[in-house]
C-alpha positions in Angstrom: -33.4 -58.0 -11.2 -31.3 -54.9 -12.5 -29.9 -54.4 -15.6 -27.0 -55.8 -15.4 -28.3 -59.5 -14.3 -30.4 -59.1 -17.5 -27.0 -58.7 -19.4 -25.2 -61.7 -17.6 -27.9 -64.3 -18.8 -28.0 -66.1 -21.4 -30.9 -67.6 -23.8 -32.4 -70.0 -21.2 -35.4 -73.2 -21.8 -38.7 -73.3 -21.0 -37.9 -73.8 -17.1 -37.1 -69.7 -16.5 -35.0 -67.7 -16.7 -35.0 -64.4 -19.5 -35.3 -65.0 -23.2 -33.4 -63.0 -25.8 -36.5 -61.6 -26.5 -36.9 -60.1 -23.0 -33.8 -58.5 -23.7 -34.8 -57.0 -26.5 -37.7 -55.4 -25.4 -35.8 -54.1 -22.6 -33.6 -52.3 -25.2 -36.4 -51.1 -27.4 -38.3 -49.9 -24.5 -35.5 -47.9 -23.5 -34.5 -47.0 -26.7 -38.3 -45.1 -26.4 -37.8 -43.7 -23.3 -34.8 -42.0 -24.1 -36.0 -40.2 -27.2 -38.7 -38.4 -25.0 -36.5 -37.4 -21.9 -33.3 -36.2 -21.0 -32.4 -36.0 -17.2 -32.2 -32.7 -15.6 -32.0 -30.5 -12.7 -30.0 -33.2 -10.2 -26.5 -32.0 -8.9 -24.9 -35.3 -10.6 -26.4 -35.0 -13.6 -23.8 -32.8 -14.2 -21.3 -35.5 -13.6 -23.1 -38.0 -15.6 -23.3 -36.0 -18.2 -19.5 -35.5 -18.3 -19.0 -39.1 -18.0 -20.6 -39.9 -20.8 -19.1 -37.1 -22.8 -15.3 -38.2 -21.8 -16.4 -41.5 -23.1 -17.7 -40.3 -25.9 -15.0 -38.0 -27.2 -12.5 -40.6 -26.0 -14.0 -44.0 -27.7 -14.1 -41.6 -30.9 -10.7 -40.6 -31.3 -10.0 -44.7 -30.6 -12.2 -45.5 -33.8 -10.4 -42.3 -35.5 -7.1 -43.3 -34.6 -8.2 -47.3 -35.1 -6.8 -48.1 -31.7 -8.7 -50.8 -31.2 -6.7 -51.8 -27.5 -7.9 -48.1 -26.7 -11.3 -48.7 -27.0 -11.4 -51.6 -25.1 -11.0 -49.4 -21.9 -14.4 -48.1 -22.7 -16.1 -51.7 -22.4 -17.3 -54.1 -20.0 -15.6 -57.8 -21.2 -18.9 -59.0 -21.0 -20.9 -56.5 -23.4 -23.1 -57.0 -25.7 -23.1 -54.8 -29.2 -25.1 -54.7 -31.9 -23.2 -53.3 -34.8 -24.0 -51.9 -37.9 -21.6 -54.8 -39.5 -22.3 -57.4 -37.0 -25.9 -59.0 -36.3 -24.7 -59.4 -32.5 -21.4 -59.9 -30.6 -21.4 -60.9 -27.5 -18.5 -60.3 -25.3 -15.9 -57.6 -25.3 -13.7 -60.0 -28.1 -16.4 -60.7 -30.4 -17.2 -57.2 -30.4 -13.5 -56.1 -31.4 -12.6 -58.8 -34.2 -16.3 -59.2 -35.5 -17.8 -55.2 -35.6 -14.6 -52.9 -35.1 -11.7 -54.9 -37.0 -14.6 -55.3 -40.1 -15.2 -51.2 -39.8 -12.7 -48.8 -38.3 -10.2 -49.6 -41.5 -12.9 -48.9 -44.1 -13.8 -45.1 -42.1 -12.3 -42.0 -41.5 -13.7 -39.0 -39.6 -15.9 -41.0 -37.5 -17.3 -38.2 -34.7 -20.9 -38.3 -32.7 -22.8 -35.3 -32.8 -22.6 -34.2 -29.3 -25.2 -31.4 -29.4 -28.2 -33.9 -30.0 -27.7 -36.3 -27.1 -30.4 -37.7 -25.2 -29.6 -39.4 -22.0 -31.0 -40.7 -18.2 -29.4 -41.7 -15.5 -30.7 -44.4 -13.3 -31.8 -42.8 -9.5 -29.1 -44.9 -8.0 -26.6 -43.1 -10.3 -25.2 -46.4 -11.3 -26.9 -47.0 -14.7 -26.8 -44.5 -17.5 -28.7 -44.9 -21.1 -28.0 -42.8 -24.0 -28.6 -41.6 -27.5 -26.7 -40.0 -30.0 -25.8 -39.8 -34.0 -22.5 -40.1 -35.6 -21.1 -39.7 -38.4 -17.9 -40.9 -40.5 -17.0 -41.4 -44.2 -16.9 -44.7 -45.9 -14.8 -46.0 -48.7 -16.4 -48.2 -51.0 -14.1 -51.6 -52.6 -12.5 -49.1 -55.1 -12.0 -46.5 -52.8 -15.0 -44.1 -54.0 -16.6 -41.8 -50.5 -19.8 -41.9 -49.2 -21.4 -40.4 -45.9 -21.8 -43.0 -43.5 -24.4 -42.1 -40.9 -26.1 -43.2 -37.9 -27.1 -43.6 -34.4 -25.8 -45.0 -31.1 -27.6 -46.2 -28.2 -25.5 -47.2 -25.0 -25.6 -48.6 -21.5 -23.0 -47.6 -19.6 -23.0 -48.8 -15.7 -20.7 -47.3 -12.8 -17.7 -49.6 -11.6 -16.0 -47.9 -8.8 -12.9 -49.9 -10.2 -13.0 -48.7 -13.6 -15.4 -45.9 -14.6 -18.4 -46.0 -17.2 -17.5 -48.9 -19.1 -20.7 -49.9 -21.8 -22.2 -53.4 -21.0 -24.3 -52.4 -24.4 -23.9 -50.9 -27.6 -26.2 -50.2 -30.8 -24.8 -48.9 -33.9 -27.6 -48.8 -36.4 -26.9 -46.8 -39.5 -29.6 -44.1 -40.6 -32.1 -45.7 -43.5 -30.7 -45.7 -46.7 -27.0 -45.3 -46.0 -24.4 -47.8 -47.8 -23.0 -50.4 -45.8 -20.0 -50.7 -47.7 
């Protein structure tokens, strides 16, 4: 079973199958792993790497611009996101009209720090994991700033058809920061 089975699947009964919880510890465990590696010294780690900067860079100037049909380029249909406004989205339209419609308007300068990224690539070159903060401002109800803060932690997966696109995303905003 690969990753990307693990993302097709839904919550299943007692006869098989992976649980939600599964999941999750798949996520958490490579949430871990990440921290305390980054991939180096393989020719096409230079090419991952620049992958996952040209989707970085790009899905930030979406949220910046609030181009929200921009973004969607960047993401599998099927993905699964865990925002830092939505609980869990599942699909590539949940994720849009549930996380991004609910955030993008209420930010400005949204930007993830690029030098502090933490990454692996999968030996089949097919899966890459990463880890890196953001930042953005928020506006409050009556318009009063506040730094807004966090961390991302993606999946993207190679499609020959259609380059990186994220089956998951994990927004989590850094403890003590406003959510609105």
């Amino acid at each position: 079973m690969n990753c990307t089975t693990i993302f097709r699947r839904k919550k299943q009964g007692r006869r098989g199958g992976l649980r939600t919880d599964s999941v999750l510890s798949l996520l958490v465990a490579v949430r871990i792993y990440l921290w305390n590696c980054v991939t180096v010294g393989r020719r096409w780690d230079i090419t991952a790497r620049q992958a996952l900067l040209q989707w970085l860079t790009g899905f930030a100037r979406c949220v910046r611009r609030r181009d929200f049909d921009g973004g969607r380029v960047y993401f599998s249909h099927r993905v699964v996101g865990f925002g830092s406004y939505a609980r869990s989205c599942y699909g590539l339209e949940a994720l849009v009209n549930r996380q991004w419609r609910k955030v993008w308007p209420n930010i400005t300068g949204f930007r993830f720090d690029l030098r502090a990224i933490r990454y692996t690539v999968s030996p089949d070159q097919r899966l890459l994991c990463a880890m890196v903060p953001w930042r953005s401002i928020g506006y409050r109800p009556a318009r009063s700033s506040f730094s807004r803060c966090g961390r991302l932690t993606v999946v993207l997966t190679w499609d020959p058809h259609g380059g990186w696109p994220a089956l998951h995303t994990h927004y989590s905003l850094n403890p003590g920061t406003d959510q609105t």
